[in-house]
C-alpha positions as CSV (number, residue, x, y, z in Angstrom):
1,X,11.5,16.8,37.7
2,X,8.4,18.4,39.5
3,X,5.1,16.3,39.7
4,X,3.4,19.4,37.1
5,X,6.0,18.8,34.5
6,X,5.6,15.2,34.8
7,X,1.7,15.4,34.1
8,X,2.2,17.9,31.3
9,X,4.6,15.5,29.4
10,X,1.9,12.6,30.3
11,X,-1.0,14.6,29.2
12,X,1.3,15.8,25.8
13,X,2.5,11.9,25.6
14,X,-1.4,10.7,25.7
15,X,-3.1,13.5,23.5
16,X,-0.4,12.7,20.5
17,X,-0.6,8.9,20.8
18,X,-4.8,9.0,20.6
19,X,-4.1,11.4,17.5
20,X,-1.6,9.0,15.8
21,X,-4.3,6.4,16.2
22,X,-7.0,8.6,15.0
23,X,-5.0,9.3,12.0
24,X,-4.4,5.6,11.4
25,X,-8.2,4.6,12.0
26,X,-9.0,7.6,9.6
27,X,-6.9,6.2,6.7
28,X,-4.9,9.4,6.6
29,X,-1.7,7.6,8.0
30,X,-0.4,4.3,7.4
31,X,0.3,1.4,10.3
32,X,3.9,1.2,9.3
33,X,4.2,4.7,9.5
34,X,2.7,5.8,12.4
35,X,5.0,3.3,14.3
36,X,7.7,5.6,14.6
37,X,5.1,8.2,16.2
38,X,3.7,5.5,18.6
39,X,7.4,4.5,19.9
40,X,8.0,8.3,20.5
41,X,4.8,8.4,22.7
42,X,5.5,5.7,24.7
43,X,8.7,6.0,25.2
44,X,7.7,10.1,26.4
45,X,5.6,8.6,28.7
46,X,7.9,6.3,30.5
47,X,10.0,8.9,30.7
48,X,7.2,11.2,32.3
49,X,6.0,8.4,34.4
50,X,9.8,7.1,35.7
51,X,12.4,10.1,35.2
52,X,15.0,8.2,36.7
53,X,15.4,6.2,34.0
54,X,16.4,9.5,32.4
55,X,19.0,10.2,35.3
56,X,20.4,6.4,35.5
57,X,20.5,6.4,31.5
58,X,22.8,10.2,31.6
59,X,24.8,9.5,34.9
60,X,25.9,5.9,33.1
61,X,26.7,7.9,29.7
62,X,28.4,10.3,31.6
63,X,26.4,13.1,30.8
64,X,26.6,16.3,33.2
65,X,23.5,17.1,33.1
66,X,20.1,14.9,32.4
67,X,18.7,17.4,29.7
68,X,21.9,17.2,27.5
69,X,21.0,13.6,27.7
70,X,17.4,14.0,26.5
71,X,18.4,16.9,23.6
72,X,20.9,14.1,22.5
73,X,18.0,11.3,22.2
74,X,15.8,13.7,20.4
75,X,18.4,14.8,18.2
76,X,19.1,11.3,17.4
77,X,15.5,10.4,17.2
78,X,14.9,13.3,14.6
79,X,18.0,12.0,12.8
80,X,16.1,8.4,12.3
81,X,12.7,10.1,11.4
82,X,14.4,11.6,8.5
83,X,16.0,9.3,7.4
84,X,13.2,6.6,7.6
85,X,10.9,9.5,5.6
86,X,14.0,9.8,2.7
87,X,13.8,5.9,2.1
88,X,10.0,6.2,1.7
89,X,10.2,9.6,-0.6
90,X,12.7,7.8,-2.8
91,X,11.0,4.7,-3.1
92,X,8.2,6.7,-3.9
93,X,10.2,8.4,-6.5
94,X,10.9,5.3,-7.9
95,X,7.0,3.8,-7.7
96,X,5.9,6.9,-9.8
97,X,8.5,7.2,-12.2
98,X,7.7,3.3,-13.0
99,X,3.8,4.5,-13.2
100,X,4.9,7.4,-15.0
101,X,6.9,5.2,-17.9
102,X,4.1,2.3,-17.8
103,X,1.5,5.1,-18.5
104,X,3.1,6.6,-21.3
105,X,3.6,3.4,-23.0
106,X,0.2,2.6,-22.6
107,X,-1.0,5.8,-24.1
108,X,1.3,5.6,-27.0
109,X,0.0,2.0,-27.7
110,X,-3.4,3.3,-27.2
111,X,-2.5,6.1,-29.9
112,X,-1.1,3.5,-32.5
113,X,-4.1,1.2,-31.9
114,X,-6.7,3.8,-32.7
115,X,-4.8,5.3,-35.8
116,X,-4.9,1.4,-36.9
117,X,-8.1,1.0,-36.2
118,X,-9.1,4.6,-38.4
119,X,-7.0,3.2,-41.3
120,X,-9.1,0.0,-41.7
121,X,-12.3,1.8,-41.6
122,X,-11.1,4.2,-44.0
123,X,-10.1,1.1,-46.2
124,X,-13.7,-0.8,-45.3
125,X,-15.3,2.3,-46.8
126,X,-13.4,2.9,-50.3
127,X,-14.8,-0.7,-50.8
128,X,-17.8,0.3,-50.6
């Protein structure tokens, strides 16, 4: 790996991490779900600073050639980011149907209580 494409995945590595933790320090992404991002940085920055882990990691797998190795990681990587974002989108599914069902219940109680409260007035008055 030449010494230019080693400080281009560095730079890359360094730029995304200090935007994952301006995201986070912004409130516009969660801790626990910029952790994900923040392993991904690191981890492209060992790999920029040492590539032969990359080559000792492929030659023990038996891969022919390094970059096979890396598409395989990322594809794998992907894979887990996915499916760590479905198990937040459905328990989010499940947080706003609650919400949803809660509300509605409150608003019909809401509804009765007022129609209640309109019949004994109406009934206070004809006393009169």
């Amino acid at each position: 790996m030449s010494a230019a494409l080693r400080i281009f995945l560095l730079t890359i590595a360094i730029v995304f991490l200090i935007e994952v933790f301006r995201l986070v320090l912004a409130g516009k992404l969660q801790l626990k779900y910029s952790l994900l991002w923040m392993l991904l940085s690191v981890i492209l920055m060992i790999c920029a600073i040492f590539p032969e882990v990359v080559y000792v990691f492929s030659d023990c797998l038996g891969f022919q050639a390094p970059s096979n190795f890396v598409f395989l990681i990322s594809i794998i990587g992907l894979i887990g980011i996915c499916l760590s974002l479905t198990v937040i989108v459905s328990w989010q599914a499940r947080d706003i149907r609650f919400l949803l069902q809660k509300v509605t219940l409150m608003e019909e109680e809401l509804h009765r209580d007022r129609n209640q409260c309109g019949k004994k007035d109406r009934k206070f008055e004809d006393l009169r």
